[in-house]
C-alpha positions, 0 to 999 in steps of 0.5 A: 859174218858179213863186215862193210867199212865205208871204202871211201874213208879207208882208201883215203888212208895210206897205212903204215906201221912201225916196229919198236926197237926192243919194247919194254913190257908195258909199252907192249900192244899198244895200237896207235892211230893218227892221220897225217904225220905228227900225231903225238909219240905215245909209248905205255910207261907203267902200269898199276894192278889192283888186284881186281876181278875183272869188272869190279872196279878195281880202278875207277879215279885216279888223281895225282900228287906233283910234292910227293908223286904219288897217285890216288886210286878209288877201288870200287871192288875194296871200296877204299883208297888206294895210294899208289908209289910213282916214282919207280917210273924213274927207274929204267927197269921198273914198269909195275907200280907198286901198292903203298898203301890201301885205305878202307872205307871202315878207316874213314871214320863216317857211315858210309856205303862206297868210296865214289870220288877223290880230289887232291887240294891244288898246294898238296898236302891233304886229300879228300873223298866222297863217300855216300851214305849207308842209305844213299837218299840221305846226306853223304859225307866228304872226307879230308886225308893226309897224303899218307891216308891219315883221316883228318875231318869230315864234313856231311854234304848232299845225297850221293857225293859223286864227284868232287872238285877244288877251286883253283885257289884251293879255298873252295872244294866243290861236290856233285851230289848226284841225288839218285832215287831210290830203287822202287823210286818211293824217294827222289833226294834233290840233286844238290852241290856243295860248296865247301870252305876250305881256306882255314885249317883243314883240321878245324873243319866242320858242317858250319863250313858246308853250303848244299845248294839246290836248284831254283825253278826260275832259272831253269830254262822251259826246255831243260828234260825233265826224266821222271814226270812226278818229280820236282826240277830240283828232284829231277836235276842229277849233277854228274859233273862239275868243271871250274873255271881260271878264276873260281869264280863260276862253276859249271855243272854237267847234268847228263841224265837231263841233257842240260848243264847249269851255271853255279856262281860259286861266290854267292852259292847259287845257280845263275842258269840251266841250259838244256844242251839240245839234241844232235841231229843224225841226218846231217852228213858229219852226224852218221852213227851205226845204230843197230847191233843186228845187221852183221855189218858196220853201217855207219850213216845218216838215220832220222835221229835226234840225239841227247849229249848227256855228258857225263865228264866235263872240263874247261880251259881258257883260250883266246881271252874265253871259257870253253867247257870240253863234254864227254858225251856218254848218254845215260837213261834212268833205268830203276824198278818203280821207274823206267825211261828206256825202251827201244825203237821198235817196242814203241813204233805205233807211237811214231808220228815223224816231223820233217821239220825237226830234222835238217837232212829229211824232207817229209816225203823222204821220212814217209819212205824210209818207213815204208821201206823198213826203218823200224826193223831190227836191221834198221832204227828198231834196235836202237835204245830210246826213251818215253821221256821225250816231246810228244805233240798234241796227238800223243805221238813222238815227232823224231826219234830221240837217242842218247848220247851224242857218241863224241866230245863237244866244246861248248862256250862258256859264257853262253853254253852255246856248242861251238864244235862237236866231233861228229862221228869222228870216233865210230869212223876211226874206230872202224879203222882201227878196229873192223873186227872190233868196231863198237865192242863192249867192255865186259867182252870182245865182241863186235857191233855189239854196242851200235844199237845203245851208245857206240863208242862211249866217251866217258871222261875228258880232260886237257893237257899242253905239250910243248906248248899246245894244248889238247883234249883227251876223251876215254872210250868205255866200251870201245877203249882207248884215247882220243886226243884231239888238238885245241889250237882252234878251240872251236875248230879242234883237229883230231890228232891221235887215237891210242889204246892198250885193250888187246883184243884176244878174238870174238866173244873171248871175255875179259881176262888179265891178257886184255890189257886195259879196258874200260877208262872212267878217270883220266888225270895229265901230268905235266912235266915239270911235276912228273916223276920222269920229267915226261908229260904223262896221262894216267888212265884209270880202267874200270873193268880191268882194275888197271892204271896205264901210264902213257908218256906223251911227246910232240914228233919232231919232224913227223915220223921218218922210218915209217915202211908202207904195209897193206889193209890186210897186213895191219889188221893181221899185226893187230891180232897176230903180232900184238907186241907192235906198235901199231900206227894207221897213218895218212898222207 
């Protein structure tokens, strides 16, 4: 098998690696990546094994109680809550987390078909839940527990709770109600949110407490994607995500399948915009991708692609006296039996009619030739998934090629939703560093190039964290696996810092087993340190097809690291594979 990475970027690296004294079991493989010398220390603290077959969801979210110091863990593959003893972290010798308790969806005291979401009131005391309905069309449910899992209240909300959020005053709990059709798409519920009012007592809680609101067609702006060309804007809107700012007072929602993200004034319970997100352009330098699984090589470049955000977790923070929303840019197409978007490039080639002026890296000419010369085959752009639901112009042809997913994480600025940064192509270019034998695997084996031609990397989920006084942002790979964290000290100018990961990669095409390690974040949780059972800042990373949580203590260097010994291209590779009970550093001068 024929493998390139780009030279220019690996030569500009100067690679070392750094042997760990005596690893512990959990601080075992794991690959650790940064450029310059003062990247983050990581070291793998803990783990938590569901019990989980693998790919099952055996951990999905993961959220943590500072008063207690336990964790809460949706279990996919049980369907219920688990709730999890951290404090064994304190013990030097102890690195598996054990199961206190697991509480089943048929404790929960409603009708329900999953355990989606769970969130923890900002002064501890009770949690709560999203559990959809046995019909996942009709109005779901929100579920309130004591810490220890004893069900409190319920309350009925929108169709599909998918995600829930607290305000930061607690008096508030908010739920993405994603809204999905029906498979056949005979139903298409509106997408809603629910404003929840928690200030009384939890117990007395009842519906009367529960606004669901919907989306009005005046505030959504004439470009915000609309995926299904049957269905209403409030049919249409599917809120995946949803983010707070300092004050609770705007909430901003992620739409990832529509590419748009609206604007919830949480007072008056109602949305005040929808922005579309717009399309990120491929033909620019920093916006290379590798966009097909067929060419046996790592080729990441510009391509005449304009590609949707779609992201899917989303989070914010204040800086400099503003909000900035930080974007998981995942991509997500709707794919159902009554009614599919998704195609590929290739499949719909005749219905190309490409526009120079929609990219800024083309001139006409240029676009003519690069079709002549093959972009629509396999090799080429032909691979790459796309979708029938984009812009066509009056001859019923499509002008660019859309993507989905922007392979990256953006931060937007709040007040005007406008993008302020984005990382480019920051992820498949490091990952093609780290992982040349790996570079854009999947999630349900160990493969390589296999992901190029749909989502690369996919960044699933992001949250922020400040160490020793600054700030970072965190963004979960699912397929790929791992962490990038990136520094946040220029809100709109963000440096990447350090990519770390405990997937160990066992050789091509070997699939998924207990020996991979932690494959496949959803849900990401920062512990700071004067709430962490060791006194460390720690990230608690939820995997979804190993059914792991790894904890990661987290740490400032110092003076940059000192003992570092200088190794080749081909010795470090070989450390990756053949001694994966290193630590694994790629660093440049």
């Amino acid at each position: 098998m024929q493998k390139f990475i780009p030279t220019a970027a690996v030569c500009a690296l100067s690679l070392s690696i750094l042997a760990v004294p005596s690893p512990t079991a959990a601080s075992e493989n794991l690959t650790h990546f940064e450029k310059g010398k003062q990247g983050l220390d990581v070291e793998l603290v803990g783990r938590y094994k569901s019990g989980a077959k693998i790919d099952e969801g055996g951990t999905e979210i993961v959220v943590y109680d500072p008063n207690t110091f336990r964790a809460f863990s949706v279990n996919g593959a049980e369907k219920a809550l688990d709730i999890l003893d951290m404090t064994v972290l304190k013990t030097d010798n102890t690195t598996d987390i054990p199961l206190m308790t697991r509480i089943p969806l048929s404790e929960l005291g409603v009708e329900a078909s999953d355990v989606t979401s769970v969130a923890i009131h900002p002064d501890g005391g009770y949690i709560a839940v999203a559990a959809p309905a046995v019909n996942k069309e009709e109005p779901g449910y929100v579920v309130f527990l004591t810490v220890d899992g004893e069900p409190i209240a319920n309350v009925q909300v929108g169709a599909l709770p998918d995600m829930l959020t607290f305000t930061p005053d607690g008096s508030k709990l908010l739920v993405a109600n994603e809204g999905e059709p029906a498979e056949d798409y005979s139903v298409n519920p509106e997408g809603t949110v629910s404003v929840i009012d928690v200030s009384s007592d939890i117990g007395t809680i009842s519906d009367k407490a529960v606004s669901t609101v919907s989306f009005d067609e005046k505030i959504i702006e004439d470009d915000v994607r609309k995926v299904h060309p049957g269905s209403t804007y409030a049919e249409d809107l599917e809120p995946e995500y949803i983010t707070v700012d300092k004050d609770g007072r705007y909430a901003y929602v992620a739409l990832q399948e529509n590419n748009a993200l609206a604007k919830l004034d949480i007072k008056k319970e109602q949305f005040v915009a929808v922005k579309s997100l717009g399309y990120k352009d491929s033909s620019i330098s920093q916006n290379k991708l590798d966009a097909s699984n067929k060419d046996d090589a790592i080729n990441i470049r510009n391509w005449p692609v304009l590609s949707m955000y779609q992201p899917d977790g989303i989070t914010s923070f204040e800086a400099d006296g503003k909000t900035f929303i930080l974007s998981a840019n995942e991509g997500d197409l709707q794919d159902w039996e009554g009614f599919s978007e998704e195609t590929r490039v290739a499949d719909i080639k005749d219905e190309y009619q490409l526009n120079a002026d929609l990219y800024k890296g083309y001139n006409q000419n240029r676009l003519d030739k690069l079709v002549e010369n093959g972009l629509f085959e396999e090799e080429e752009l032909g691979r790459l998934t796309t979708s029938i639901s984009q812009p066509k112009n009056e001859d019923g042809k499509y002008e660019a090629i859309y993507g989905h997913g922007g392979r990256s994480f953006s931060v937007w600025e709040a007040g005007s939703m406008e993008l302020a940064y984005d990382s480019g192509d920051d992820f498949e270019q490091i990952s093609a560093k780290v992982y040349p034998d790996f570079f854009n695997s999947s999630n349900d084996e160990d493969s390589f190039d296999n992901r190029s031609d749909d989502k690369g990397p996919e960044p699933e989920s992001v949250i922020t964290g400040n160490i020793q006084g600054t700030n970072y942002a965190f963004i979960g790979l699912e397929r790929q696996g791992g962490i990038m964290v990136y520094d946040l000290s220029k809100p709109a100018a963000p440096k990447f810092d350090t990519y770390f990961s405990s997937r160990i990669f066992n050789g091509e095409e070997s699939p998924i087993t207990e020996q991979s390690g932690d494959v496949a974040p959803e849900g990401l949780t920062f512990v700071p340190s004067d709430q962490s059972p060791t006194g460390q800042d720690l990230l608690l990373a939820a995997h979804e097809v190993s059914g792991t949580i790894a904890v990661y203590s987290l740490e400032e260097k110092a003076n940059g690291n000192k003992n570092a010994s200088s190794k080749s291209l081909s010795d470090i590779a070989n450390s990756i594979l053949v001694a994966p009970k290193r630590l694994v550093s790629f660093l440049s001068k």
